[in-house]
N, C-alpha and C positions, 0 to 999 in steps of 0.2 A: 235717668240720664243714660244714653246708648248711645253707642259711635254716629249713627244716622243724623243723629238731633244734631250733629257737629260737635260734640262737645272734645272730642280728640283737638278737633282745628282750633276751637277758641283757646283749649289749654297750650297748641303749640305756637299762637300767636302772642298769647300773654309775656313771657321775657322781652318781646321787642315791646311795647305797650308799657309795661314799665318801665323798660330801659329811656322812653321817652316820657312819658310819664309818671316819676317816681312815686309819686304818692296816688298812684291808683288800687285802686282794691276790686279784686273779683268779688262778688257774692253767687257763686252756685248752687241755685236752687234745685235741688230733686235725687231724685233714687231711681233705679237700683245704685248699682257700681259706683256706692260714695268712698269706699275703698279704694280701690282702683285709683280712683282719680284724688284721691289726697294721695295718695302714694307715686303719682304720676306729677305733682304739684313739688312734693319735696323732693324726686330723682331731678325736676326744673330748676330748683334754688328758688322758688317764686314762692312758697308757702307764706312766707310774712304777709303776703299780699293776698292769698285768694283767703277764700271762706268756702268750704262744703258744706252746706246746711243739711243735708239729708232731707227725707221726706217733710216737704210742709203742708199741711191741711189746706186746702184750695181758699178756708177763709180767711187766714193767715200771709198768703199770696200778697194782697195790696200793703199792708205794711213793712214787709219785705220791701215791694217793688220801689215804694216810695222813701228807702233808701238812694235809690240808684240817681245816678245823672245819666247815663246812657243804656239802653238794654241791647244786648246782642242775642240773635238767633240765626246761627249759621246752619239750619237743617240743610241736609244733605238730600234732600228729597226735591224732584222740579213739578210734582204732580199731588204731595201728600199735603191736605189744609194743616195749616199751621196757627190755632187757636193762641199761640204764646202770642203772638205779634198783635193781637184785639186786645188781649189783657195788657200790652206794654203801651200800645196807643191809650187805652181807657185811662191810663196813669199819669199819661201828659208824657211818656218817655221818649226820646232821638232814639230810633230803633237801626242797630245796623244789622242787614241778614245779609244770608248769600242771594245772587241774583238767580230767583226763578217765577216762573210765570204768575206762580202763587204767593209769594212775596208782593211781586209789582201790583197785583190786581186789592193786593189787600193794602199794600203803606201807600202805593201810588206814588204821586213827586215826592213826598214828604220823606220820605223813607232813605238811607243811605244804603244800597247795595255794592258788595266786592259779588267781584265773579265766584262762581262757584269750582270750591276747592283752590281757593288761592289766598293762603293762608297771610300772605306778605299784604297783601290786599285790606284783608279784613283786619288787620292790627291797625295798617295805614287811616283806615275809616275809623275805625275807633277814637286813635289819636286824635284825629281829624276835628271829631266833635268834641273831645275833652278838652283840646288846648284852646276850644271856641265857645264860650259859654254865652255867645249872642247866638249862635247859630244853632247849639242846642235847645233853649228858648223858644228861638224861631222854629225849629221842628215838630218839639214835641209839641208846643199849642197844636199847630197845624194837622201833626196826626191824631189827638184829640178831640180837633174838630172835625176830622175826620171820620173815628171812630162813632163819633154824636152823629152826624147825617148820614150815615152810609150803612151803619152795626149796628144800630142801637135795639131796644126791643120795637120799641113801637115803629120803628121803619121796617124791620125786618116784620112784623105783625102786619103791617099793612100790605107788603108786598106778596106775602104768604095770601091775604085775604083778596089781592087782584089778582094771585094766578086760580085761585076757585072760582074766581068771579069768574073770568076768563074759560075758566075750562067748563061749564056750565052752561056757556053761550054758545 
Protein backbone atom coordinates (compact mmCIF):
# COMPACT_ATOMS: atom_id res chain seq x y z
CA UNK A 1 0.00 0.00 0.00
CA UNK A 2 1.89 3.40 -1.17
CA UNK A 3 0.39 6.93 -1.67
CA UNK A 4 0.24 6.30 -5.68
CA UNK A 5 -2.25 3.25 -5.23
CA UNK A 6 -4.35 6.22 -3.70
CA UNK A 7 -4.69 4.89 -0.53
CA UNK A 8 -3.89 8.39 1.36
CA UNK A 9 -7.37 9.67 -0.82
CA UNK A 10 -9.41 6.55 0.11
CA UNK A 11 -8.34 6.98 3.98
CA UNK A 12 -9.23 10.82 3.68
CA UNK A 13 -12.57 10.05 1.97
CA UNK A 14 -13.53 7.48 4.47
CA UNK A 15 -15.09 9.99 7.63
CA UNK A 16 -17.41 11.37 4.94
CA UNK A 17 -18.42 7.54 3.76
CA UNK A 18 -19.21 6.83 7.18
CA UNK A 19 -20.58 9.76 8.30
CA UNK A 20 -23.18 8.79 5.52
CA UNK A 21 -23.00 5.49 5.76
CA UNK A 22 -22.64 4.24 9.38
CA UNK A 23 -22.26 0.95 9.16
CA UNK A 24 -19.65 0.80 6.64
CA UNK A 25 -16.44 -1.03 7.14
CA UNK A 26 -13.09 -0.46 5.22
CA UNK A 27 -11.20 -3.87 4.63
CA UNK A 28 -7.54 -2.66 3.52
CA UNK A 29 -5.77 -5.05 1.97
CA UNK A 30 -1.95 -5.01 1.62
CA UNK A 31 1.72 -3.86 2.83
CA UNK A 32 3.98 -2.02 3.12
CA UNK A 33 2.97 0.97 5.41
CA UNK A 34 0.21 -0.97 7.37
CA UNK A 35 1.57 1.13 10.11
CA UNK A 36 1.21 4.09 8.86
CA UNK A 37 -2.08 3.74 7.87
CA UNK A 38 -3.70 2.28 11.13
CA UNK A 39 -2.07 5.19 12.69
CA UNK A 40 -3.56 7.54 10.01
CA UNK A 41 -7.18 5.63 10.62
CA UNK A 42 -7.05 6.31 14.36
CA UNK A 43 -5.50 10.26 14.17
CA UNK A 44 -9.31 9.94 11.69
CA UNK A 45 -11.48 8.58 14.64
CA UNK A 46 -12.50 6.04 11.75
CA UNK A 47 -10.61 2.98 13.40
CA UNK A 48 -14.03 1.27 14.46
CA UNK A 49 -14.66 0.96 10.88
CA UNK A 50 -11.55 0.22 8.82
CA UNK A 51 -9.67 -3.10 8.99
CA UNK A 52 -5.68 -3.28 7.92
CA UNK A 53 -5.07 -6.61 7.09
CA UNK A 54 -1.48 -6.36 6.18
CA UNK A 55 0.05 -8.67 3.61
CA UNK A 56 -2.37 -11.42 2.17
CA UNK A 57 -1.21 -14.32 0.18
CA UNK A 58 -2.55 -13.56 -3.36
CA UNK A 59 -4.61 -17.04 -2.80
CA UNK A 60 -6.27 -15.69 0.06
CA UNK A 61 -7.23 -12.40 -2.00
CA UNK A 62 -10.90 -13.83 -3.22
CA UNK A 63 -12.05 -14.62 0.18
CA UNK A 64 -11.05 -11.44 1.39
CA UNK A 65 -12.62 -9.82 -1.55
CA UNK A 66 -15.85 -11.73 -1.23
CA UNK A 67 -16.48 -9.86 1.86
CA UNK A 68 -16.85 -6.74 0.11
CA UNK A 69 -20.00 -4.97 -1.37
CA UNK A 70 -18.17 -2.34 -3.18
CA UNK A 71 -14.13 -2.37 -4.23
CA UNK A 72 -12.42 0.91 -4.51
CA UNK A 73 -9.24 1.59 -6.28
CA UNK A 74 -8.19 5.19 -6.56
CA UNK A 75 -4.63 4.58 -8.20
CA UNK A 76 -3.02 7.73 -8.73
CA UNK A 77 -1.46 6.61 -11.92
CA UNK A 78 -3.36 7.72 -15.58
CA UNK A 79 -0.93 5.21 -17.57
CA UNK A 80 0.25 2.47 -14.74
CA UNK A 81 -2.24 -1.25 -15.46
CA UNK A 82 -4.04 -1.70 -12.74
CA UNK A 83 -4.44 -5.68 -12.10
CA UNK A 84 -6.65 -4.84 -8.61
CA UNK A 85 -9.71 -3.75 -10.91
CA UNK A 86 -9.61 -7.66 -12.97
CA UNK A 87 -9.47 -9.33 -9.71
CA UNK A 88 -12.52 -6.95 -8.33
CA UNK A 89 -14.46 -7.40 -11.55
CA UNK A 90 -13.53 -11.53 -11.40
CA UNK A 91 -15.46 -11.18 -7.90
CA UNK A 92 -18.68 -9.98 -9.19
CA UNK A 93 -17.58 -6.35 -7.32
CA UNK A 94 -19.10 -2.36 -8.15
CA UNK A 95 -15.64 -1.12 -8.62
CA UNK A 96 -15.06 2.63 -8.00
CA UNK A 97 -11.59 4.03 -9.33
CA UNK A 98 -10.20 7.34 -9.97
CA UNK A 99 -11.01 8.40 -13.71
CA UNK A 100 -7.97 7.38 -16.13
CA UNK A 101 -7.48 6.02 -19.41
CA UNK A 102 -6.65 2.77 -17.86
CA UNK A 103 -9.54 2.31 -15.50
CA UNK A 104 -12.08 3.21 -18.54
CA UNK A 105 -10.46 0.76 -20.93
CA UNK A 106 -10.41 -2.04 -18.27
CA UNK A 107 -14.29 -1.42 -16.02
CA UNK A 108 -15.69 0.27 -19.26
CA UNK A 109 -19.55 1.55 -18.47
CA UNK A 110 -19.74 -0.62 -15.77
CA UNK A 111 -17.41 0.88 -13.74
CA UNK A 112 -18.09 4.03 -11.33
CA UNK A 113 -15.20 6.75 -11.76
CA UNK A 114 -14.52 10.22 -9.63
CA UNK A 115 -12.06 12.48 -11.22
CA UNK A 116 -8.83 11.97 -10.46
CA UNK A 117 -7.67 13.32 -7.06
CA UNK A 118 -11.00 14.50 -5.87
CA UNK A 119 -11.33 12.98 -2.92
CA UNK A 120 -15.21 14.57 -2.22
CA UNK A 121 -15.92 12.63 -5.40
CA UNK A 122 -14.88 9.43 -4.68
CA UNK A 123 -16.56 9.20 -1.08
CA UNK A 124 -19.63 10.59 -3.24
CA UNK A 125 -19.46 7.30 -5.49
CA UNK A 126 -18.88 5.01 -2.92
CA UNK A 127 -21.93 6.15 -1.06
CA UNK A 128 -23.41 6.22 -4.24
CA UNK A 129 -23.30 2.32 -4.56
CA UNK A 130 -23.68 1.40 -0.88
CA UNK A 131 -27.03 3.18 -0.34
CA UNK A 132 -28.05 1.24 -3.79
CA UNK A 133 -27.91 -2.37 -3.53
CA UNK A 134 -29.92 -2.75 -7.03
CA UNK A 135 -27.23 -0.93 -8.61
CA UNK A 136 -24.56 -2.57 -6.96
CA UNK A 137 -25.96 -5.97 -8.36
CA UNK A 138 -26.41 -4.45 -11.51
CA UNK A 139 -22.61 -3.45 -11.74
CA UNK A 140 -20.77 -5.93 -10.41
CA UNK A 141 -22.78 -8.91 -12.63
CA UNK A 142 -21.95 -6.64 -15.52
CA UNK A 143 -18.19 -6.08 -14.65
CA UNK A 144 -18.15 -9.83 -14.27
CA UNK A 145 -19.25 -10.32 -17.34
CA UNK A 146 -17.21 -8.30 -18.32
CA UNK A 147 -14.07 -9.55 -16.81
CA UNK A 148 -15.42 -13.31 -18.62
CA UNK A 149 -15.37 -11.90 -22.21
CA UNK A 150 -12.84 -9.34 -22.42
CA UNK A 151 -9.88 -11.00 -19.42
CA UNK A 152 -10.45 -14.28 -19.17
CA UNK A 153 -7.48 -16.85 -20.00
CA UNK A 154 -8.89 -18.38 -22.94
CA UNK A 155 -9.72 -15.00 -24.70
CA UNK A 156 -6.77 -13.38 -23.76
CA UNK A 157 -4.89 -17.08 -25.14
CA UNK A 158 -6.69 -16.76 -28.27
CA UNK A 159 -5.86 -13.24 -29.03
CA UNK A 160 -2.20 -13.88 -27.98
CA UNK A 161 -2.49 -16.84 -30.69
CA UNK A 162 -3.99 -14.10 -33.62
CA UNK A 163 -1.29 -11.76 -33.06
CA UNK A 164 1.31 -14.82 -34.01
CA UNK A 165 -0.88 -15.68 -36.49
CA UNK A 166 -0.88 -12.44 -37.72
CA UNK A 167 2.69 -11.55 -37.46
CA UNK A 168 3.78 -14.73 -39.40
CA UNK A 169 1.63 -13.65 -42.41
Amino acid sequence: MTPYQGVDDLLAAWPAVVGAVPDAHLLLMGYPNETRYRARVAEAGVAASVTVTGRVDYMEAPRHLALATVAVSPKRSATEANGKLLNYMAAGLPTVAYDSPVAREILGDAGVLAPMGDVAALARAIVGLLDDPAECRRRGTALRDRAVAEFSWPVLARRLLDVYRDART
